[in-house]
C-alpha positions as CSV (number, residue, x, y, z in Angstrom):
1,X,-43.9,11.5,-41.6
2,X,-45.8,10.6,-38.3
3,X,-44.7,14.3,-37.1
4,X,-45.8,16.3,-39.9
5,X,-49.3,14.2,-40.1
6,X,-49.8,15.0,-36.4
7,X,-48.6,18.7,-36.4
8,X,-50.8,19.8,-39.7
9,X,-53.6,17.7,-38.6
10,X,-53.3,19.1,-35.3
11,X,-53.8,22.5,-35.9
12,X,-57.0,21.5,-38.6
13,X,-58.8,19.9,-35.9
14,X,-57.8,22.2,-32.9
15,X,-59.2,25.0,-34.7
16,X,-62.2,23.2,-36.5
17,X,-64.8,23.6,-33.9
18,X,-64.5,27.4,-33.2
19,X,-64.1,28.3,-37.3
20,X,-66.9,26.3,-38.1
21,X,-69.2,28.2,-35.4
22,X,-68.1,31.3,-35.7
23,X,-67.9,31.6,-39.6
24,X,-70.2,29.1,-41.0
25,X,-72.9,29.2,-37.9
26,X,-72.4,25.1,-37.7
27,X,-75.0,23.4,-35.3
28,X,-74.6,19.9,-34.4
29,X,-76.4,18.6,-37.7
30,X,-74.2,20.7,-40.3
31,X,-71.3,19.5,-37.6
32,X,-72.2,16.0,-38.4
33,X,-72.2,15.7,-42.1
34,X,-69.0,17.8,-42.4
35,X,-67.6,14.8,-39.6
36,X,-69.5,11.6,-41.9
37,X,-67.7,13.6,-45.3
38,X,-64.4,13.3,-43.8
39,X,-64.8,9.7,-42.4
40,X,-66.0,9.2,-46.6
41,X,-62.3,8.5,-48.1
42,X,-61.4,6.4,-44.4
43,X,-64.4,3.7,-45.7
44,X,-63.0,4.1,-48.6
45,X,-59.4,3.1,-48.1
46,X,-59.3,-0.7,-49.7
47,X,-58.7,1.0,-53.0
48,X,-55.6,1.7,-51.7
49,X,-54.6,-1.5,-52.3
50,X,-55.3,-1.1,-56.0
51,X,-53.4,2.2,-56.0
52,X,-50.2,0.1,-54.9
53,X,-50.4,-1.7,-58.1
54,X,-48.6,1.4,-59.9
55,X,-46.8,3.0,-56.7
56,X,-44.4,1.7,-53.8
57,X,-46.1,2.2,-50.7
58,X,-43.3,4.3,-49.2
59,X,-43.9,7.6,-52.3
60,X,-47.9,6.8,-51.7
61,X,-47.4,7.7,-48.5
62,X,-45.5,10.8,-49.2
63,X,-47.8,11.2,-51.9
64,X,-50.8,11.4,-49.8
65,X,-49.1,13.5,-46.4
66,X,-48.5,16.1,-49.0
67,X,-52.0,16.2,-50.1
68,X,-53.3,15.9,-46.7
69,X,-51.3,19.6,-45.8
70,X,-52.8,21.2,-48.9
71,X,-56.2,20.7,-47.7
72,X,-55.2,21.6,-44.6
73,X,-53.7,25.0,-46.3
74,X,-56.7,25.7,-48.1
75,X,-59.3,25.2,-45.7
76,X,-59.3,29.1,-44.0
77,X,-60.7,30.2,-47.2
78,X,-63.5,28.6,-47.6
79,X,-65.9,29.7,-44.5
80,X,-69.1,28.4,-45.8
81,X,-70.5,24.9,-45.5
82,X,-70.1,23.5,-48.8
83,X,-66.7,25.0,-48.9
84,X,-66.0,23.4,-45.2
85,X,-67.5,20.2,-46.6
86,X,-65.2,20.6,-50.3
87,X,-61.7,21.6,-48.2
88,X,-62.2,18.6,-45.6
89,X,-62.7,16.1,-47.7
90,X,-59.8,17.1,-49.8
91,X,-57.6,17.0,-46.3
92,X,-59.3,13.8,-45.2
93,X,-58.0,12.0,-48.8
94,X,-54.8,12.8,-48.1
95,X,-54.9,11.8,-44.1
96,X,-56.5,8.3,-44.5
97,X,-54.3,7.4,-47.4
98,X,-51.6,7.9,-45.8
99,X,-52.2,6.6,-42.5
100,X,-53.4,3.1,-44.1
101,X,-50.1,2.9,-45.7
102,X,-48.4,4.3,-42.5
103,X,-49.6,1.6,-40.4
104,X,-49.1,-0.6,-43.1
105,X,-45.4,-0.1,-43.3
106,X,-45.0,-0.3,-39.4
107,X,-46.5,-3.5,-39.2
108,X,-43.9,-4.8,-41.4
109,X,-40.6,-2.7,-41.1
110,X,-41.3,-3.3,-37.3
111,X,-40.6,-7.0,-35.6
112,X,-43.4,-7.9,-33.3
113,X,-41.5,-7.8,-29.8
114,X,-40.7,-4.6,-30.3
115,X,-43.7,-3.1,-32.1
116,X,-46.1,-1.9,-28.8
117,X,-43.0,0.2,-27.4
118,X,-41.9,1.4,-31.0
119,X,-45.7,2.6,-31.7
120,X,-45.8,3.9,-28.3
121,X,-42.2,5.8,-29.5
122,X,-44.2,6.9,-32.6
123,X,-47.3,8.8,-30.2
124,X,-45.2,10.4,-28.0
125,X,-43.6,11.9,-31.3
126,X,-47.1,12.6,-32.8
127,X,-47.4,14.1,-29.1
128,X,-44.6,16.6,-29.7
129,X,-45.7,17.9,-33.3
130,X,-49.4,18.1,-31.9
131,X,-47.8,19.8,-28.7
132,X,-46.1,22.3,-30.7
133,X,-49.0,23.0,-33.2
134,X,-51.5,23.6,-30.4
135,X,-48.8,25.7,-28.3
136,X,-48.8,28.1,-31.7
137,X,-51.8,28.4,-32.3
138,X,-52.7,29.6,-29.1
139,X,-49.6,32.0,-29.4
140,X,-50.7,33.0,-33.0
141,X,-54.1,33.4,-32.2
142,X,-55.2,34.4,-28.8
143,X,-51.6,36.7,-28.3
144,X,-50.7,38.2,-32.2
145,X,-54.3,38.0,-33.2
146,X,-53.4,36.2,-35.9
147,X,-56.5,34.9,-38.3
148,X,-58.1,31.4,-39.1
149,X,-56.8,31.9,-43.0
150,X,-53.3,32.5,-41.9
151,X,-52.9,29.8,-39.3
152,X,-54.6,27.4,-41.7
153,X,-51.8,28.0,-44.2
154,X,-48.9,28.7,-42.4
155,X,-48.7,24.6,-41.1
156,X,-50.3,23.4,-43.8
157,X,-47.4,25.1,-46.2
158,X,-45.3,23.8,-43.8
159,X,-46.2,20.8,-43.8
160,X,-45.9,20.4,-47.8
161,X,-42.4,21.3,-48.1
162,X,-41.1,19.1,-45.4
163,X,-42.9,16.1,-46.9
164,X,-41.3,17.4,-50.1
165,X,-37.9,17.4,-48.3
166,X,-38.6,14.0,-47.4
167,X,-39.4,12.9,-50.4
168,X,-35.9,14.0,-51.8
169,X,-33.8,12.7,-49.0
170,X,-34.4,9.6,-47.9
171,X,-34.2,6.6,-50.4
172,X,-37.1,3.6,-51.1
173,X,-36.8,1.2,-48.1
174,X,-37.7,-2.4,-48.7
175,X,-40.4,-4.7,-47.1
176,X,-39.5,-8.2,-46.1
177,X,-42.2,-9.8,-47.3
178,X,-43.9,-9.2,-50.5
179,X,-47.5,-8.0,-50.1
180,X,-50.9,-9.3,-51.9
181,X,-51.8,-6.5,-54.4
182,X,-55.7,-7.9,-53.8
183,X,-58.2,-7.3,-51.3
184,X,-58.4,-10.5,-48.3
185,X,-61.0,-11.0,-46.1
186,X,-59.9,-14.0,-43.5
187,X,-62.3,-15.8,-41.4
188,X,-59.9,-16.4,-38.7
189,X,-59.2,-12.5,-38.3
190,X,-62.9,-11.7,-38.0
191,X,-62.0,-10.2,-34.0
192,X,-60.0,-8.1,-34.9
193,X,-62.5,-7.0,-37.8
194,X,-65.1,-6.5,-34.9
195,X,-62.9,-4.9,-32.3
196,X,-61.9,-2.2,-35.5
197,X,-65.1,-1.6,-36.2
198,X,-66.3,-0.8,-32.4
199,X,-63.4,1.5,-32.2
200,X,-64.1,3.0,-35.0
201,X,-67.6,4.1,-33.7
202,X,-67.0,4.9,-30.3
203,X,-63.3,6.7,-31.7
204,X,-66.2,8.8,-33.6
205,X,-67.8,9.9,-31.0
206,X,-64.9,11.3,-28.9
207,X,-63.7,13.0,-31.8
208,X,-66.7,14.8,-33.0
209,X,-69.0,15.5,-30.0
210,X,-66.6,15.7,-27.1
211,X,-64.6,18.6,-28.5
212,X,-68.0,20.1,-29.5
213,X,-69.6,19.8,-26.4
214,X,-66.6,21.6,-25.2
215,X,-67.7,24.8,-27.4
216,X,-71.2,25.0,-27.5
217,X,-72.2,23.8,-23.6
218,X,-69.2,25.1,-22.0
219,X,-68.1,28.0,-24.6
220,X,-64.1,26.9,-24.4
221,X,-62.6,29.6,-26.5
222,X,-60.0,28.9,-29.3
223,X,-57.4,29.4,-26.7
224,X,-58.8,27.3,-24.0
225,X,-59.1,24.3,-26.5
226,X,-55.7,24.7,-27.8
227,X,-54.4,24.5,-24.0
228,X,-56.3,21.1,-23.6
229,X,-55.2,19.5,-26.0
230,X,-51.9,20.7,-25.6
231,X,-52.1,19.0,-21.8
232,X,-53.5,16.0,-23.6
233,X,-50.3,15.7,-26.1
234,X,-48.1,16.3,-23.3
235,X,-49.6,13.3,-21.5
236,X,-48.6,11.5,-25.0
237,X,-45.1,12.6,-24.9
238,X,-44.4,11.7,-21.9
239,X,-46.4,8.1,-21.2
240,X,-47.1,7.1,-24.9
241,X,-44.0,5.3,-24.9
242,X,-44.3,3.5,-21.7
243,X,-47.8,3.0,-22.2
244,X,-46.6,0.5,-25.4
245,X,-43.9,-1.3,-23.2
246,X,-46.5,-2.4,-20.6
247,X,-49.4,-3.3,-23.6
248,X,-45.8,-5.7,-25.0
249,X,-45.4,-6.9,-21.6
250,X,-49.1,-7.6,-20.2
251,X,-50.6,-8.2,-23.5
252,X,-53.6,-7.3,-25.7
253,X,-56.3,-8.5,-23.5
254,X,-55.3,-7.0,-20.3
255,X,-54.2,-3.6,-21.9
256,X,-57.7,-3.4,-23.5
257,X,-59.8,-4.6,-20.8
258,X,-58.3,-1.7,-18.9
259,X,-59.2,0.5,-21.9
260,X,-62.9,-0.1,-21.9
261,X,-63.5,-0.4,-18.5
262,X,-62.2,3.6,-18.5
263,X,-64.0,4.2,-21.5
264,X,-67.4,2.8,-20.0
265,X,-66.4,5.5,-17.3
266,X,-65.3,8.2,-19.5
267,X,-68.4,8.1,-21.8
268,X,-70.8,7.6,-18.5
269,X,-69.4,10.8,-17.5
270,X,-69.7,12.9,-20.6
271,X,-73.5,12.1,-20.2
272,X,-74.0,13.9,-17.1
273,X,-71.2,15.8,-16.8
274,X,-72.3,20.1,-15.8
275,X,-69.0,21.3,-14.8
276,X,-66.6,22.3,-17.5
277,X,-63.7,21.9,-15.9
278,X,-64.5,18.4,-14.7
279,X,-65.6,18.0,-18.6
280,X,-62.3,19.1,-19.3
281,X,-60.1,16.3,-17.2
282,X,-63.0,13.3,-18.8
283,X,-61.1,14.6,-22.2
284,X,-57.7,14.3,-21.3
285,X,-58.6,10.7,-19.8
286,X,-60.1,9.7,-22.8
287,X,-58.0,10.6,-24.9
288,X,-55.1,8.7,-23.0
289,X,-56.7,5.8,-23.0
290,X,-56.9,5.7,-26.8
291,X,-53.1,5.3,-26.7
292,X,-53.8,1.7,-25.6
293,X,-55.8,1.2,-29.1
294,X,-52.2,0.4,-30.0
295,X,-53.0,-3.0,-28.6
296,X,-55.4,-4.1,-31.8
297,X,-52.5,-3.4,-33.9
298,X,-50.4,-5.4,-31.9
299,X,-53.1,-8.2,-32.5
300,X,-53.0,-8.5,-35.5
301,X,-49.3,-8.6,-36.0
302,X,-49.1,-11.3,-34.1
303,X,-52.2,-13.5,-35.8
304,X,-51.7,-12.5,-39.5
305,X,-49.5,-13.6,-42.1
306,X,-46.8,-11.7,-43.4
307,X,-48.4,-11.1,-47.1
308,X,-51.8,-10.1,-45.5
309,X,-50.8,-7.1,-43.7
310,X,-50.6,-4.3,-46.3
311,X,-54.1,-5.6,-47.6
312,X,-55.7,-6.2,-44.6
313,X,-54.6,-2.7,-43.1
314,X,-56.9,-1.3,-46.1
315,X,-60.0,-3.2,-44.8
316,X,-59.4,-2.3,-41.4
317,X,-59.8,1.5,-42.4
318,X,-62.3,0.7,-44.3
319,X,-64.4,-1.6,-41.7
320,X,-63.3,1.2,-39.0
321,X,-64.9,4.0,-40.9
322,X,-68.3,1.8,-41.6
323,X,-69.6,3.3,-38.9
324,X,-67.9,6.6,-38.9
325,X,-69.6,7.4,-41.8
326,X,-73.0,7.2,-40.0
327,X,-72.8,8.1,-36.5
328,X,-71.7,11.8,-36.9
329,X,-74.6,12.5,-39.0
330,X,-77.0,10.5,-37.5
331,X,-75.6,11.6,-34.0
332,X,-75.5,15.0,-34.9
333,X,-79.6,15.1,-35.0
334,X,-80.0,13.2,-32.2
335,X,-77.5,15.7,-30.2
336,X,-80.2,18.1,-31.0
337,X,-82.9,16.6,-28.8
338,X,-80.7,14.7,-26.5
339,X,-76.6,15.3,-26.1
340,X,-76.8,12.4,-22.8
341,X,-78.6,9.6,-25.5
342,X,-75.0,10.3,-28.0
343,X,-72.6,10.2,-24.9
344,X,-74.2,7.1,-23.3
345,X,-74.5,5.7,-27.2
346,X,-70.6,5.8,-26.6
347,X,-71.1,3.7,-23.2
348,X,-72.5,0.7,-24.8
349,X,-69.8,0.6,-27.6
350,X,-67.2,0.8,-24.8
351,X,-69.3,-2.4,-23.0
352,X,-69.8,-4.3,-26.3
353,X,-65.4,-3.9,-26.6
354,X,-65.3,-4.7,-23.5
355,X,-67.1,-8.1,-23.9
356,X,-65.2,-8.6,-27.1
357,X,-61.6,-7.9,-26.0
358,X,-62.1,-11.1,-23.5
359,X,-62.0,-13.7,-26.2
360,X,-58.2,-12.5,-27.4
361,X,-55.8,-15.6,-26.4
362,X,-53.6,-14.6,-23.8
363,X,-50.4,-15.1,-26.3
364,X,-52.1,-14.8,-29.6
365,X,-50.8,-16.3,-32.8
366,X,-51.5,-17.7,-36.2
367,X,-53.8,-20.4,-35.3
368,X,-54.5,-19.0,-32.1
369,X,-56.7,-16.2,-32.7
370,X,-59.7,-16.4,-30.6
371,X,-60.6,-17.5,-27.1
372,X,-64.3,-18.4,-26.6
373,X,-65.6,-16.4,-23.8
374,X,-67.3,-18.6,-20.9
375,X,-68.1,-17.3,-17.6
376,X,-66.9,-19.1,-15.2
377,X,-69.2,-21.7,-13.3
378,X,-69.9,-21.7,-9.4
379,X,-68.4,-25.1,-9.4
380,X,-65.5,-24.7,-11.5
381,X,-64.2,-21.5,-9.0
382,X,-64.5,-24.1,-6.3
């Protein structure tokens, strides 16, 4: 399921940037609200939970993949802003859905010594179907002059009958531990509430103004994208994996105080960045860093109980999408007057995580969830 997801979703979002410019004249503001519409179903992902009342969480997410690749499938013939704003929502129903569940199911199905390094596994796999999907859409595109409409619905096709193939061959796994069928908001889990929502935001602003910046400032063609972030999902591929054994075997709070320290830099640089191939290498730095996001998962694995996780996980989309809602519209007009002010917007998201991620416990648990930041005294160093 993880390969399909990334491999339609892939090619949607490769491609997004150039169709929406060239056949809808997008600026950043029309940019923005078709970026806060799609992050609309992600805030609202706790109904999932009352979805679950009336379907095992294995067919909803089945469900949901396949209606993720007919929006997908759809979306090259609709070149016009409402239609852009109609087709993505569809895609983006299907796409949250399912990844709530998704993680849902890993979180459970998974024991917790193994889970960095399997989710790790599960990247570089998302790696390969992204790899592949950007790979032919260069080849389709900028080679066989193929079109927007025909790309669009070749993976997206695709996609639908091998999650329909899927559906018929594998048979309803079971979960461990049976899950609350309510929504739970815990106290003691209000870190990893924070830390969600921050990477939520900043995740936002990677994903809708780097790749645009790309475009409009430094006129990256279809081509040229595809190739970056087919270098970034062969970085995946390859150090996904290992990236998750080293979060399981330094922890949470080391593996994200490395993240934001780089992200503080990353963002920094976007801001002042002029030369598009330097712009180019701050993208495929970002965007291995966010493989260590794995780490907040990993969290809350280890401080939640069993029952909490399938609810919990539809909060977290929802609290993580609180803010993507917002920022790409509100964003977009301020990337009007200022592109630096959204970039260094980023900065202090990454420093606010940053300050956050110090007060996870060194081995976390139930009972164990939070260590108080202090900065250390003069006298108690010597």
């Amino acid at each position: 399921m993880a390969f399909i997801m990334a491999m339609a979703f892939s090619v949607w979002n490769v491609l997004l940037n150039n169709f929406v410019i060239e056949r809808a004249a997008f600026t950043g503001k029309e940019i923005g609200i078709l970026q806060s519409l799609r992050e609309v179903p992600g805030f609202l992902a706790f109904t999932a939970i009352y979805l679950l009342l009336f379907i095992r969480e294995q067919r909803f997410a089945l469900l949901f993949l396949a209606v993720m690749c007919m929006g997908v499938a759809v979306t090259g013939w609709f070149p016009s802003t409402w239609g852009l704003y109609l087709t993505t929502v569809v895609m983006s129903i299907g796409f949250h859905y399912f990844e709530t569940v998704n993680q849902s199911l890993t979180l459970q199905w998974v024991d917790k010594e193994n889970s960095a390094h399997f989710m790790g596994r599960v990247l570089a796999w998302k790696g390969a179907a992204s790899l592949i999907a950007y790979a032919s859409v260069w080849l389709l595109m900028d080679i066989l002059g193929a079109t927007y409409n025909a790309v669009y619905m070749v993976f997206g096709f695709f996609g639908l009958l091998a999650t329909l193939l899927l559906w018929a061959a594998f048979p309803a796994f079971g979960a461990p531990h049976t899950q609350h069928r309510k929504l739970i908001l815990r106290q003691r889990y209000w870190l990893y509430y924070a830390l969600v929502f921050l990477s939520g935001a900043r995740r936002q602003i990677f994903i809708v103004f780097a790749g645009f910046m790309m475009v409009e400032k430094f006129g990256y063609s279809v081509g040229e994208v595809s190739l970056l972030f087919i270098i970034n999902y062969l970085f995946n591929m390859l150090f996904a994996a290992r990236i998750g054994a080293w979060i399981g075997q330094v922890g949470e709070k080391k593996a994200l105080t490395v993240e934001y320290l780089g992200l503080i830099l990353v963002f920094t640089g976007y801001a002042f960045v002029e030369n598009a191939s330097l712009a180019g290498a701050l993208y495929v730095v970002d965007h291995l860093f966010f493989a260590m996001a794995i780490a907040i998962k990993t969290y809350f694995q280890k401080i939640a109980d069993p029952e909490d996780i399938a609810s919990t996980t539809g909060v977290s989309f929802t609290i993580n999408h609180i803010a993507a809602v917002v920022i790409p519209a509100a964003l977009g007009l301020v990337w009007l007057y200022s592109p630096t002010t959204v970039f260094l917007v980023g900065t202090g998201l990454a420093v606010c995580s940053l300050v956050l991620s110090r007060c996870i416990p060194s081995a976390p648990s139930a009972g164990n969830e939070v260590e108080p930041f202090r900065l250390r005294r003069a006298e108690d160093v010597a």
